[in-house]
Residue, then its C-alpha position, 0 to 999 in steps of 0.5 A: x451500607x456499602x462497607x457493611x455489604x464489602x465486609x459481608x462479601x470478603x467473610x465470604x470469600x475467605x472462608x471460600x479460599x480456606x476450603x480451597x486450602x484445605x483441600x476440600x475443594x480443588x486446591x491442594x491442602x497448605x501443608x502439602x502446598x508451596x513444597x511442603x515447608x508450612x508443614x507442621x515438620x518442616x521447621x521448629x517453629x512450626x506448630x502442631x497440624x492440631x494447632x490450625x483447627x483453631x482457624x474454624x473458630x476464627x472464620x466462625x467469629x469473623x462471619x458472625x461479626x460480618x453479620x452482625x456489623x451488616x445489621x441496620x442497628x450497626x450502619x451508622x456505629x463510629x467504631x465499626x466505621x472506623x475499623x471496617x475497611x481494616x477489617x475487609x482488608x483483613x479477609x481479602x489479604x487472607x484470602x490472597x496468603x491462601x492462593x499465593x501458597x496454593x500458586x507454591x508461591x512460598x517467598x510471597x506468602x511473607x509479604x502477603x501475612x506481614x501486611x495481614x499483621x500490620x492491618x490487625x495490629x492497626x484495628x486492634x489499636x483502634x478497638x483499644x482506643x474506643x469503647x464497645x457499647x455492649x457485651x455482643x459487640x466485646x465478643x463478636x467484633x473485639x474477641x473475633x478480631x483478637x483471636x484472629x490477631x493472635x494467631x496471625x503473630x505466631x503464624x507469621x513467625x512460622x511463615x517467615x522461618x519456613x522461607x529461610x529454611x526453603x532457602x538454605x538459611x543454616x544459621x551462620x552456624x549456630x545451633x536452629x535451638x537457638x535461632x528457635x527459642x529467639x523466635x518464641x522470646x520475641x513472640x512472647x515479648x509481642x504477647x507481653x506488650x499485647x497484654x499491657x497494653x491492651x488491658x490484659x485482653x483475652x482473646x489475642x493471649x488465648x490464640x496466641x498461646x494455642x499456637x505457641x504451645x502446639x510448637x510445644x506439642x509438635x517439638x516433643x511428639x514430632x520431627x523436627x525432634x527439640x526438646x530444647x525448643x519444647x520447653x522454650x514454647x512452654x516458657x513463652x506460653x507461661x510468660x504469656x498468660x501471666x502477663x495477661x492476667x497480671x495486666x487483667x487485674x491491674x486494668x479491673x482495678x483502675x477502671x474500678x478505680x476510676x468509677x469509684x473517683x466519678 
């Protein structure tokens, strides 16, 4: 009961924290925040500032997982156990990202994401590694949780371009298209490796490719003006989804397979 009501608890304070990111409250908004370098301009791996209403839907399923994870029915599920102090982790470490920028804290904010990352990498090997007992459970605890995966990859590919970029990092001379289209072959390569392994899940290709193709978006429409950069992020969304449903099928296929044998 105590780590259903903590999960509870931290759905809540990062929700509070994202209004304070936003600005709806007090605080200043991320893109004017940490001077301006998470702004959808400052790099070209930044997405599109159409790209971050995708968080609405992230806080949305993580507060209705933390509901439904409270529910008597949930209080002795294994898997949930299992995943429950990881996911509080989660939202507290969200919560923390958003203040530490709000403090212009930028070199920080890295640390703060990359453990964000590591911890919904650690709860996706383990939703892969057991077995939901039914369709709410895929949506509210194995769809929530792989939205907000996907999305924190290409954000911390963001976060982690916009500190070199604040700190005068010019390439070693090489051309930013090139150092940009690196960044989107190795966000399309943990997309890939996302996808096979997991089984061809949804959720993470989904926000993975909404993020990597408003970098798309934003690179044709605003500045930094890439083109080059562009079609690199049309490329890895591209490689992206059809390794999804490539893994998609073949995984129907084997499980079909499989109760065909029992």
């Amino acid at each position: 009961m105590a780590q259903q009501i903590i999960i509870l608890v931290s759905s809540v304070l990062a929700i509070v924290a994202a209004f304070i990111g936003s600005g709806a409250f007090f605080g200043t908004p991320i893109q004017e925040a940490a001077g301006g370098f998470l702004n959808s301009d400052s790099t070209l791996i930044a997405p599109g500032t159409g790209a971050f209403r995708i968080w609405s839907v992230i806080y949305t399923g993580m507060l209705a997982y933390a509901i439904w994870q409270a529910l008597p029915a949930q209080r002795n599920d294994a898997r949930q156990a299992r995943i429950g102090w990881w996911v509080a982790a989660s939202l507290i470490l969200n919560a923390i990202w958003i203040g530490v920028v709000q403090a212009d804290l930028l070199w920080l904010s890295l640390p703060v994401i990359a453990a964000l990352l590591a911890v919904l990498c650690r709860i996706f090997v383990i939703l892969r590694r057991t077995t939901p007992k039914n369709k709410v459970e895929i949506v509210v605890a194995d769809g929530a949780i792989g939205l907000y995966l996907g999305w924190v990859i290409i954000a911390t590919a963001a976060n982690a371009t916009a500190i070199l970029v604040a700190t005068g990092f010019d390439g070693f001379g090489i051309a930013p298209e090139f150092w940009s289209s690196l960044v989107l072959g190795v966000a399309a390569i943990i997309g890939i490796a996302l996808a096979f392994w997991g089984g061809g899940r949804i959720a993470p290709a989904l926000s993975l490719s909404w993020g990597v193709a408003w970098v798309a978006v934003a690179r044709f429409t605003d500045e930094p003006y890439s083109p080059a950069t562009g079609v690199a992020a049309i490329v890895a969304v591209v490689l992206i989804v059809v390794a999804t449903v490539v893994a998609r099928i073949r995984h129907d296929r084997a499980r079909r397979g499989s109760a065909v044998t029992r």
